[in-house]
LOMISE-221426 format. One record per residue: x, y, z of N, C-alpha, C in turn. Coordinates in steps of 0.05 Angstrom, whole numbers, plus 5000, padded with zeros to 4 digits. Layout:
<pts>
XYZXYZXYZ...
</pts>
This chain:
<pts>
255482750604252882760591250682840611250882790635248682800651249482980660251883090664252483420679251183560657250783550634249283800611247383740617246083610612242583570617241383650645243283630668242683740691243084080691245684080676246184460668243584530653243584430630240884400606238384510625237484350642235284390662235084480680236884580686237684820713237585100699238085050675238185280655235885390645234085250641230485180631229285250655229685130678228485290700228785490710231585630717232585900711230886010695230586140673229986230654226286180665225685980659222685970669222186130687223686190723222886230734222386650735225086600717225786920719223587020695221886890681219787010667217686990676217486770691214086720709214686850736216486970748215587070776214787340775215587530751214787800753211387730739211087520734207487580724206187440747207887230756205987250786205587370803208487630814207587840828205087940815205188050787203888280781200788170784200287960773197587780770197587760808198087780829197887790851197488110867198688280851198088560848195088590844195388570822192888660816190788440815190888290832188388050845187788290873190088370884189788490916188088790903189288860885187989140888185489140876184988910859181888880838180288830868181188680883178488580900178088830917180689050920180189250943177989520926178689400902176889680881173689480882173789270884170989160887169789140905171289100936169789140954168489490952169389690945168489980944166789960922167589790899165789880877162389720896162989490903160389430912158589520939160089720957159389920979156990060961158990140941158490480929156190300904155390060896153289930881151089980894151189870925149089780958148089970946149890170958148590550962146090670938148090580911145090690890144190530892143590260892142090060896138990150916140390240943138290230967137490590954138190750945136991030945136091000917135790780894133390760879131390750885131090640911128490480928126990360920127990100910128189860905126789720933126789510923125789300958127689280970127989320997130189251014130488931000129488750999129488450998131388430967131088610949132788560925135288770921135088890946138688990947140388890956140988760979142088550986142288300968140788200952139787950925141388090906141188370907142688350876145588490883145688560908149288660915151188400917148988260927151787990927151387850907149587790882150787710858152787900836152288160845154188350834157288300839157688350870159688250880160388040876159787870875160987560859162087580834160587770822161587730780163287850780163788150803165888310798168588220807168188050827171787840834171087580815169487560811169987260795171587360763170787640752172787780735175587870737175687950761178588020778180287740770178987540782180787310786180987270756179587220734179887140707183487290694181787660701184187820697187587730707187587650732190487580746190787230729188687120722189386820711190986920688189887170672190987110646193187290643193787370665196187530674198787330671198487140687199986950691199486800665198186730643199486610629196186400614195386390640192186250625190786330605189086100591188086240567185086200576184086440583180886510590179486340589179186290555177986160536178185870550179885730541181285530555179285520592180285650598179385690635176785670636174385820620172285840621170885610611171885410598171085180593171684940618174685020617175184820649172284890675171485140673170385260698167785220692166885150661164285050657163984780655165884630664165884360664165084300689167784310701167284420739166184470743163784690735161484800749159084580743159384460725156784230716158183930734160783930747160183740764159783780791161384000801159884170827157484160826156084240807153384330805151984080809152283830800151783590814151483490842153883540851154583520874152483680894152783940886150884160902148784210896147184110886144484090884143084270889143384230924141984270943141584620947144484760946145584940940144485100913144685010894144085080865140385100870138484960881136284970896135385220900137385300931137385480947137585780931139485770907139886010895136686120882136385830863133885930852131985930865131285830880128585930909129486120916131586240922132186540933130886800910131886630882131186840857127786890857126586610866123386620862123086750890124086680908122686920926122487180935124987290918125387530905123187740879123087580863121287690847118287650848117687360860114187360863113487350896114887530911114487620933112287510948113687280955110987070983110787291001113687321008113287491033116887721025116587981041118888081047119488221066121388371077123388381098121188501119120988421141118488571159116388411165116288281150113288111148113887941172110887871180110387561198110187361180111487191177110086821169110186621186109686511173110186201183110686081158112985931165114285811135115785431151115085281145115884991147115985021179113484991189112385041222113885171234114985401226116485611247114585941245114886041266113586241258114986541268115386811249117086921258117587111238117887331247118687691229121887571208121487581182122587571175124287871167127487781174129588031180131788151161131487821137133487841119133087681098132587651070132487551053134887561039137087221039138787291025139187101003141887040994141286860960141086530968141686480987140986201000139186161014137986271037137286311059135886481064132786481077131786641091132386691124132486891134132386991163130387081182129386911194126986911210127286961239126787231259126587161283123987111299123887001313121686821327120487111345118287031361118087171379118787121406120486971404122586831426124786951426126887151396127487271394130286951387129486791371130786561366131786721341134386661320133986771293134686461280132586411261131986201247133786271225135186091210136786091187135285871172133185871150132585711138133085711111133785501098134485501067132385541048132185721023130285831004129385640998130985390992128485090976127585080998127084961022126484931041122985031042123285321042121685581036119785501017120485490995118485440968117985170969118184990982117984620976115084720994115384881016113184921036110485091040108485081047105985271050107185471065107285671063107785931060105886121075105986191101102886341113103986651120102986831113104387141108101087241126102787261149101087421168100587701161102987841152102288081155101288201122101287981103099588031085095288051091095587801109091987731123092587951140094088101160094088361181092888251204093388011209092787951236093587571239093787551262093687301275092887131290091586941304090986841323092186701339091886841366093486661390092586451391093186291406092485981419093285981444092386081464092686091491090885781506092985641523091085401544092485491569088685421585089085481608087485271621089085131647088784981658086084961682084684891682081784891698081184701713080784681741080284551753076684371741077284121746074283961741071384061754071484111781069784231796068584551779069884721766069584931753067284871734065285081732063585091701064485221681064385011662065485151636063585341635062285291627059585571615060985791630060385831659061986111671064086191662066586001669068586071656068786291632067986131613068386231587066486591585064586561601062786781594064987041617066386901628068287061645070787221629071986951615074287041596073987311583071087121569070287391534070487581557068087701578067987931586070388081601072387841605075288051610076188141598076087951565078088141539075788291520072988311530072088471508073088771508074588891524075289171518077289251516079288951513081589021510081989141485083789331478084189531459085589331436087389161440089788901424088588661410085788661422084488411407083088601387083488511354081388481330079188321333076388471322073988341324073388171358073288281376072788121405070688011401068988011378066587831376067087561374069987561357070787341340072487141352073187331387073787091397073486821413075086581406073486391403075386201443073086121448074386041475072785741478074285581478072785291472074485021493073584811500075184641508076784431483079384431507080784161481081784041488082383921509082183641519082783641551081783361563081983341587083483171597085983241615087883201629087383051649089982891669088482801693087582971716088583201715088583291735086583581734085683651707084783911694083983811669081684051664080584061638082584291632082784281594084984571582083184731560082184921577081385121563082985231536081785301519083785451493082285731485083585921487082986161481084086201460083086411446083386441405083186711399084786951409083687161401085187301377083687431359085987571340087087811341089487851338092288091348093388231312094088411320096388381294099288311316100588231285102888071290104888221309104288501303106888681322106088561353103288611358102988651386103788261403104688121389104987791393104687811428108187901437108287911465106888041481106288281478104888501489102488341495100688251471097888221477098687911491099987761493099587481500100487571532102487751554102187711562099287891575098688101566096988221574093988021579094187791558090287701560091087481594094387471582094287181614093787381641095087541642093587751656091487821664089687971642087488031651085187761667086587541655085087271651085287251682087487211688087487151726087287381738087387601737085587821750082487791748081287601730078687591732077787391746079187141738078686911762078386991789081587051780080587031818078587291837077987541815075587621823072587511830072887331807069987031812070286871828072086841835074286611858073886291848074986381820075586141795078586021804079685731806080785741814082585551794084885601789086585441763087285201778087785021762089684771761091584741761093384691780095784541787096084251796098284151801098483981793099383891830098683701839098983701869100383481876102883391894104383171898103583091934105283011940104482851974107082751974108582922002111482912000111382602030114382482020114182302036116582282053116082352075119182332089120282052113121982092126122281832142119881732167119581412165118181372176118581432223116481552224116581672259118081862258118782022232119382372236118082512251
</pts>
């Protein structure tokens, strides 16, 4: 009795296997070749995409939600290859997705802040901001994530909620910026000179906007030095250029007045009757 039921079921799985392995090749076939026709179909999407001329910022936004629907169909196709019922699957996968979607919040966030900063354009690809105290040419807008490099040449990866939760400052929408330069001053020094020294080093510089407008003021005093703060306005391209250029012109003028900066002075101690 138990030798049939073992034949019985050796027989049932036989049979099972020799009908389910030619649909798992094929549903494995054509999973490999759907994704190889989608990686080209979504090359060849980019391409009319970017020569509509569209925003750079919503071709990339909308090639990789394309790309997603077009294998997330692939895979459906090879499920029901093998034997799944869509119908069936697409409820399992809308279940799943509403407890994922729990789970990932944070993520699910990130998509739709990517969508809003896509269509009501705070800022896009090129621009200067400053977004959640960082500040920096943004390089890439993608469906999670913004890409920010610094002028440190840091590249910031910050998340789209992140982005929208935050004040939002689009330099190169205002077309300019202001430095914040401190410079260290000896106590003995007159401010009044000083400052009437600075303005007249950078009034002709070509990099400063409005040289009327710049503002050169004290902001606090140290033990060892007062800290001058200089304020002049740039556009955003010239950041490095003009910052190192004003420290420049700044100590070429001192020390033509024979202004003399602040450092910071120690008193070395070595063995006693050296």
């Amino acid at each position: 009795m138990n030798t049939d039921k073992i034949a019985e079921y050796s027989e049932a799985i036989l049979e099972w296997t020799i009908a389910f392995i030619p649909k798992i090749i094929l549903a494995l076939l054509i999973l490999w070749i759907g994704l190889k026709i989608v990686q080209r179909l979504s090359k060849a999407i980019r391409a009319g995409i970017t020569k509509s001329g569209i925003d750079k910022e919503m071709v990339g936004f909308l090639s990789s939600i394309i790309d997603l629907v077009l294998k997330f169909i692939v895979i459906l196709i090879a499920a029901g290859i093998i034997g799944f019922e869509v119908s069936s699957l697409l409820g399992v996968l809308a279940a799943a997705g509403f407890a994922i979607g729990l789970a990932l919040q944070g993520f699910l966030g990130n998509f739709a802040s990517g969508i809003t900063i896509v269509f009501f354009k705070p800022y896009k690809v090129g621009d200067w901001v400053e977004v959640s105290e960082k500040f920096g040419r943004v390089t890439s807008i993608q469906i999670f994530n913004t890409i920010i490099e610094t002028p440190g040449s840091k590249t910031l990866i910050i998340p789209n909620g992140k982005v929208t939760d935050n004040i939002i400052t689009n330099f190169s929408t205002i077309g300019r910026i202001r430095l914040e330069l401190e410079i260290p001053i000896g106590y003995e020094e007159s401010f009044p000179k000083i400052k009437k020294i600075i303005l007249d080093a950078l009034g002709d510089y070509d990099k400063i906007l409005e040289p009327s407008k710049t503002q050169v003021g004290l902001v606090s005093y140290d033990s060892h030095n007062i800290v001058v703060s200089v304020r002049p306005y740039i556009q955003p391209d010239d950041y490095w250029e003009a910052t190192f250029s004003i420290h420049e012109q700044i100590k070429t003028a001192f020390n033509q007045h024979g202004i003399k900066m602040a450092y910071s002075e120690g008193v070395e101690l070595g063995p006693i009757g050296a």
